[in-house]
C-alpha positions as CSV (number, residue, x, y, z in Angstrom):
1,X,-39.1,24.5,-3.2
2,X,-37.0,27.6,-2.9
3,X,-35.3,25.8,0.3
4,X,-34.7,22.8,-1.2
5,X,-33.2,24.0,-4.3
6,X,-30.8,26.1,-1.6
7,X,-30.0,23.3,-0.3
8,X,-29.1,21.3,-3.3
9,X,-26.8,24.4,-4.4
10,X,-25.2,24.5,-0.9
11,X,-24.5,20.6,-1.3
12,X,-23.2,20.9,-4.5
13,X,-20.5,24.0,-3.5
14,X,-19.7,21.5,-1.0
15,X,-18.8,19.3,-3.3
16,X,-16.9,21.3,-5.7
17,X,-14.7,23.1,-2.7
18,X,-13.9,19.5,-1.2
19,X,-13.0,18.1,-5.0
20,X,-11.1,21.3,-5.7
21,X,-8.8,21.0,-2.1
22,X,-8.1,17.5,-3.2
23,X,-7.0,18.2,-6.0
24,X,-5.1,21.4,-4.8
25,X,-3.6,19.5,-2.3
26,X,-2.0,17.0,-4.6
27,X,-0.9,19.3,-7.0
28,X,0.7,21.6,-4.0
29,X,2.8,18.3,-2.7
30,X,3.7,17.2,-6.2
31,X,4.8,21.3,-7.3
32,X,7.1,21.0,-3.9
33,X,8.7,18.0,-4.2
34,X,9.9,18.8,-7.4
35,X,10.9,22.4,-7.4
36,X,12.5,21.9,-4.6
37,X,14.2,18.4,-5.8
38,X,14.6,19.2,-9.6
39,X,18.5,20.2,-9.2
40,X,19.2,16.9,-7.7
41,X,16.7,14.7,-9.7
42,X,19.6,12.9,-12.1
43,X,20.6,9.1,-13.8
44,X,22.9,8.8,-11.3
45,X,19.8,8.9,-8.2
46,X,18.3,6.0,-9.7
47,X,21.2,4.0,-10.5
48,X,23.9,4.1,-7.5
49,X,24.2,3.1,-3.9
50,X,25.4,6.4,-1.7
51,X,29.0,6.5,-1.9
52,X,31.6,7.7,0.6
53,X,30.4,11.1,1.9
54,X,27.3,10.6,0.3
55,X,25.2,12.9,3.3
56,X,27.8,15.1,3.0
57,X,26.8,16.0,-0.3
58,X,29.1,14.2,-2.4
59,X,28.1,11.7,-5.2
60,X,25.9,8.8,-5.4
61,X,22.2,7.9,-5.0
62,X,19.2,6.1,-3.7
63,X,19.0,2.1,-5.6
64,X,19.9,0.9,-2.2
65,X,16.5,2.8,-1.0
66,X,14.4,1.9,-4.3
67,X,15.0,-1.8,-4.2
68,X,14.9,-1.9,-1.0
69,X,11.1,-0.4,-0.9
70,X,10.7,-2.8,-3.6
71,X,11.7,-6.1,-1.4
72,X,9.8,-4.8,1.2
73,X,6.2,-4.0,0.1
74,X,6.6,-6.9,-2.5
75,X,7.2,-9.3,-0.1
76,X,4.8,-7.8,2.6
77,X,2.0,-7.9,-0.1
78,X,2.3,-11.4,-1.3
79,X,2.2,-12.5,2.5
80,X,-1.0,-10.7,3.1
81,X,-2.1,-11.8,-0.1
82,X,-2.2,-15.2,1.2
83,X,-3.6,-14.7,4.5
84,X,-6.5,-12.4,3.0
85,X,-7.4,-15.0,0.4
86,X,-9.0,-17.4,3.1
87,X,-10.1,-14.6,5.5
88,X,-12.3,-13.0,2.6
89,X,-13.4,-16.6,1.5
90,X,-14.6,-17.5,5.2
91,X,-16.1,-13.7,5.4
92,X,-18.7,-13.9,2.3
93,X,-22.0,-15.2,2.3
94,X,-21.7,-18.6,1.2
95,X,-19.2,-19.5,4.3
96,X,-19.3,-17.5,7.5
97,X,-21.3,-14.3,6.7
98,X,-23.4,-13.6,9.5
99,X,-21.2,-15.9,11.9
100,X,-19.9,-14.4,15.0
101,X,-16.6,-15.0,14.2
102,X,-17.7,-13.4,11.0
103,X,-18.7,-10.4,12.5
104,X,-15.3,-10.7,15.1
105,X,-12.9,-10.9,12.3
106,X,-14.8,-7.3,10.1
107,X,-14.5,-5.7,13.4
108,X,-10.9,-6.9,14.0
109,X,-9.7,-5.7,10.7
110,X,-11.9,-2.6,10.9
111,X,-9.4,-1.9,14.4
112,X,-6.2,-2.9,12.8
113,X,-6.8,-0.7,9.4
114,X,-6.6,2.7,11.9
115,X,-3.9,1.6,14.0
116,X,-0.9,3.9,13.6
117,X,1.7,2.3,11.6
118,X,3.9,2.8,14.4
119,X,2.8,0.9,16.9
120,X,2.7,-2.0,13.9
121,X,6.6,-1.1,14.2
122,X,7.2,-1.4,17.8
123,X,5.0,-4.6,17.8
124,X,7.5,-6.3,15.2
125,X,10.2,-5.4,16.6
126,X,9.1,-7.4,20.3
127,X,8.2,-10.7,17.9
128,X,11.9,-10.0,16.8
129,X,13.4,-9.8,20.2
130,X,11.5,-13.1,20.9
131,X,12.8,-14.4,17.8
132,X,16.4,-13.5,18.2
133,X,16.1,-11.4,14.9
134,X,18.2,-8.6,13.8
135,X,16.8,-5.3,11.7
136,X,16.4,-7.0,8.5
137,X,14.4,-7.7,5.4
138,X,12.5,-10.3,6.9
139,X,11.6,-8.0,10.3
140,X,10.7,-5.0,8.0
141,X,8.3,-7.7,5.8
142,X,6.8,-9.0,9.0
143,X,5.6,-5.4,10.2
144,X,4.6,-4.3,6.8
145,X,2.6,-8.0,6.6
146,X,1.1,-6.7,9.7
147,X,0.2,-2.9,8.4
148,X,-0.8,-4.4,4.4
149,X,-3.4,-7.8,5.9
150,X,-6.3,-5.2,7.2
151,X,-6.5,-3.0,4.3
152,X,-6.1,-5.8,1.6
153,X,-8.5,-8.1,3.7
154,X,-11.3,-5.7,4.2
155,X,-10.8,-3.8,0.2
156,X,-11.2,-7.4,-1.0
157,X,-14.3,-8.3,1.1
158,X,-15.9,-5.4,0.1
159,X,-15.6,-6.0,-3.4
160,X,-16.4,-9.9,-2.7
161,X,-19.9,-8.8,-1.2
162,X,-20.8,-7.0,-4.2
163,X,-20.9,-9.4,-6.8
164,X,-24.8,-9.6,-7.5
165,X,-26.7,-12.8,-5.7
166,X,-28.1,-14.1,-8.8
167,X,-24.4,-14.7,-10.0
168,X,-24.4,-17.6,-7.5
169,X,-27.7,-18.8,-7.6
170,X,-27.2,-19.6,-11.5
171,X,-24.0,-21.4,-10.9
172,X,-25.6,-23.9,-8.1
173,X,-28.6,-24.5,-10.6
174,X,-25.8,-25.7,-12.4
175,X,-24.7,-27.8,-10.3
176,X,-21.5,-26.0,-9.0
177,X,-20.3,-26.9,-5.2
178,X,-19.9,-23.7,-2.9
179,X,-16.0,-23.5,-3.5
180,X,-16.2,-23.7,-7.4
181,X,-18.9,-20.9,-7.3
182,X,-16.3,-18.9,-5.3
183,X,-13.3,-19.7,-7.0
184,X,-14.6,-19.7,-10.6
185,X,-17.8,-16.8,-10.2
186,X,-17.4,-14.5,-7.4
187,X,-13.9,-13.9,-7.2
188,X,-13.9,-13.6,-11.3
189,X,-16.7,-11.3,-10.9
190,X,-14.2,-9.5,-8.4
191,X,-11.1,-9.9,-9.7
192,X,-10.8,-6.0,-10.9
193,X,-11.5,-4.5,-7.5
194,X,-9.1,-7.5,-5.6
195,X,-6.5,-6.6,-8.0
196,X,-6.9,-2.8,-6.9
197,X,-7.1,-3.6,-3.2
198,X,-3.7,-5.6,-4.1
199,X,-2.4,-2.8,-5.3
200,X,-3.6,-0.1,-2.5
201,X,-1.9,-2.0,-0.2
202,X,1.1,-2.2,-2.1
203,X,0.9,1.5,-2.4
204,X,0.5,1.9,1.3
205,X,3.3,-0.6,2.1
206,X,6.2,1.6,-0.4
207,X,5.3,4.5,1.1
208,X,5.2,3.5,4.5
209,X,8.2,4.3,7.2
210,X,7.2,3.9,10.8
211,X,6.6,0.2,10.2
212,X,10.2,-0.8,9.1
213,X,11.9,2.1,11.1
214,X,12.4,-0.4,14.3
215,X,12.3,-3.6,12.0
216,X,14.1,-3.1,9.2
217,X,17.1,-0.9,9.4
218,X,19.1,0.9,7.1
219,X,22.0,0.2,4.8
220,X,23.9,2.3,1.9
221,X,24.2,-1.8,0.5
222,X,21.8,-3.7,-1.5
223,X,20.0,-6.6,0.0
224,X,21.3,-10.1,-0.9
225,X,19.3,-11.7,2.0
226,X,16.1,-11.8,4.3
227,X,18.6,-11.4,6.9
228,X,20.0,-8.1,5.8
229,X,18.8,-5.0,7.1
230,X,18.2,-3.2,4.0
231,X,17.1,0.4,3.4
232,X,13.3,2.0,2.3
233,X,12.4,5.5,0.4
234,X,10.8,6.9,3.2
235,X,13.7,6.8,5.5
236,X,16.4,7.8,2.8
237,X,13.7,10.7,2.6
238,X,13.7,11.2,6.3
239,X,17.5,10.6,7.0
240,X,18.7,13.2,4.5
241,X,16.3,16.1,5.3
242,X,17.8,15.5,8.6
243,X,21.4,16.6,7.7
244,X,22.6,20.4,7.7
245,X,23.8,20.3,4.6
246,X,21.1,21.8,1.5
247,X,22.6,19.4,-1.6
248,X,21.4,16.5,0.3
249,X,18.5,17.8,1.5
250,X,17.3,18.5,-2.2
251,X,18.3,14.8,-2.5
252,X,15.4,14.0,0.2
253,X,13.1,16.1,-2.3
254,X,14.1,14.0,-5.3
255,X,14.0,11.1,-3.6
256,X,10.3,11.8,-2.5
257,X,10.2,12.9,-6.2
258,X,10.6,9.2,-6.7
259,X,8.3,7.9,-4.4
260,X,5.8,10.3,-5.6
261,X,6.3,8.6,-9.3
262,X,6.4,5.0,-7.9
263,X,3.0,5.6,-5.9
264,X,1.6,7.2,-9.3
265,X,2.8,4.3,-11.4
266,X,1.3,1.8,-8.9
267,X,-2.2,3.8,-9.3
268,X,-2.3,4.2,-12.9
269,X,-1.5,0.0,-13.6
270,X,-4.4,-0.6,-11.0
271,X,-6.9,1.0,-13.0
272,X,-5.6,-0.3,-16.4
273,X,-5.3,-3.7,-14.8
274,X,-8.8,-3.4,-13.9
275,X,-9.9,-1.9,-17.0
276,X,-8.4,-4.9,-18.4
277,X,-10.5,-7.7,-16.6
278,X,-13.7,-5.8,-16.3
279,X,-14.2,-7.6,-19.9
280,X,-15.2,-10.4,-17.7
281,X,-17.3,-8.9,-15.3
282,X,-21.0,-9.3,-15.8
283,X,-23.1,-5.6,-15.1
């Protein structure tokens, strides 16, 4: 007894030291962006394109970088969105379950979720050679496509697989087909946890710059085509801590201040959003 109750109060230390560096770590990275970033944190970040001399340290800000993020993992998102859809549909257990194209495509998105986001960069940037593109919105959307479809994919099928058997069972005594089960039970029954897989990936794709480093280029302009290159966040971030002069590298620090709030916001709609719908969700 006196060895098991040990080990239960070793477990449990465990626990609070890992939730405690968690939560420590995001409070450290949150307290250094912004002390370091507060000075340059301003109306004028969030509302101008850089402006002559800009990484020199003269005036203007980031919009280029915001809406460019914005294009970028909105587009990528919606694309994967539409390829996960069928791939989750095919994966659960009225279709292909325990197929072994089934069990090919888990493993296949289980491989792609922890390949560096780099090599998802170089990779777009050879079907754009082969394509004849430029660095543009559409290259960048391509590779972040390519870094959003695994984690979307495999959150959603996740979530499909746990909607409770019975749920199903019901809606055939009723006379249901499979895809009306799927459509109009399981996927209402999941509709919470796909909408915070949507949103994961959209986190991931915002705050992602390997991807679109090769694919997407950069610009001080605003994107008025797919065929622009167009700027992202995480590069501004990168490009100004970069320079040798401090006023724009406390730039970099408010514009990670930015990111920081943009990944936040995403999280925080994600959980009211699921909030929301788990109304419908039967327990």
């Amino acid at each position: 007894m006196r060895l098991r109750r040990a080990e239960e109060l070793f477990a449990k230390f465990l626990m609070a030291v890992s939730g405690l560096l968690l939560i420590g770590s995001l409070a450290a990275i949150v307290a250094i962006v912004l002390i370091r970033g507060a000075g340059a944190l301003n109306l004028a970040m969030i509302t101008q394109v850089p402006k002559g001399g800009y990484y020199l340290g003269k005036e203007g800000g980031v919009l280029n970088a915001i809406t460019g993020s914005f294009c970028l993992a909105l587009g990528a998102s919606a694309a994967s969105l539409i390829l996960s859809v069928p791939i989750v549909f095919y994966l659960q257990a009225d279709y292909g379950r325990n197929s072994t194209l089934a069990r090919l495509l888990r493993l296949s998105l289980d491989i792609l979720w922890g390949i560096p986001s780099i090599v998802y960069g170089a990779f777009g940037f050879l079907i754009m050679l082969y394509l004849g593109l430029r660095a543009s919105l559409l290259g960048g959307i391509i590779a972040l496509t390519l870094v959003e479809l695994p984690i979307m994919a495999r959150a959603m099928d996740e979530v499909v697989r746990m909607v409770p058997l019975e749920l199903r069972e019901a809606s055939y005594a009723l006379g249901a087909t499979r895809f009306e089960t799927t459509a109009k039970v399981v996927w209402r029954q999941a509709l919470p946890g796909i909408i915070t897989a949507v949103l994961l990936a959209f986190g991931r794709g915002i705050g992602d710059a390997a991807s679109v480093l090769f694919t997407a280029g950069y610009t001080d302009n605003l994107p008025t085509s797919l065929m622009d290159p167009v700027a992202s966040l995480p590069l501004a971030v990168f490009f100004q801590l970069g320079t040798p002069y401090p006023e724009v590298q406390q730039r970099a620090y408010a514009s990670g201040a930015i990111l920081l709030a943009i990944v936040a916001l995403v999280s925080i709609v994600s959980r009211l959003l699921a909030r929301k719908f788990e109304r419908y969700v039967s327990h």
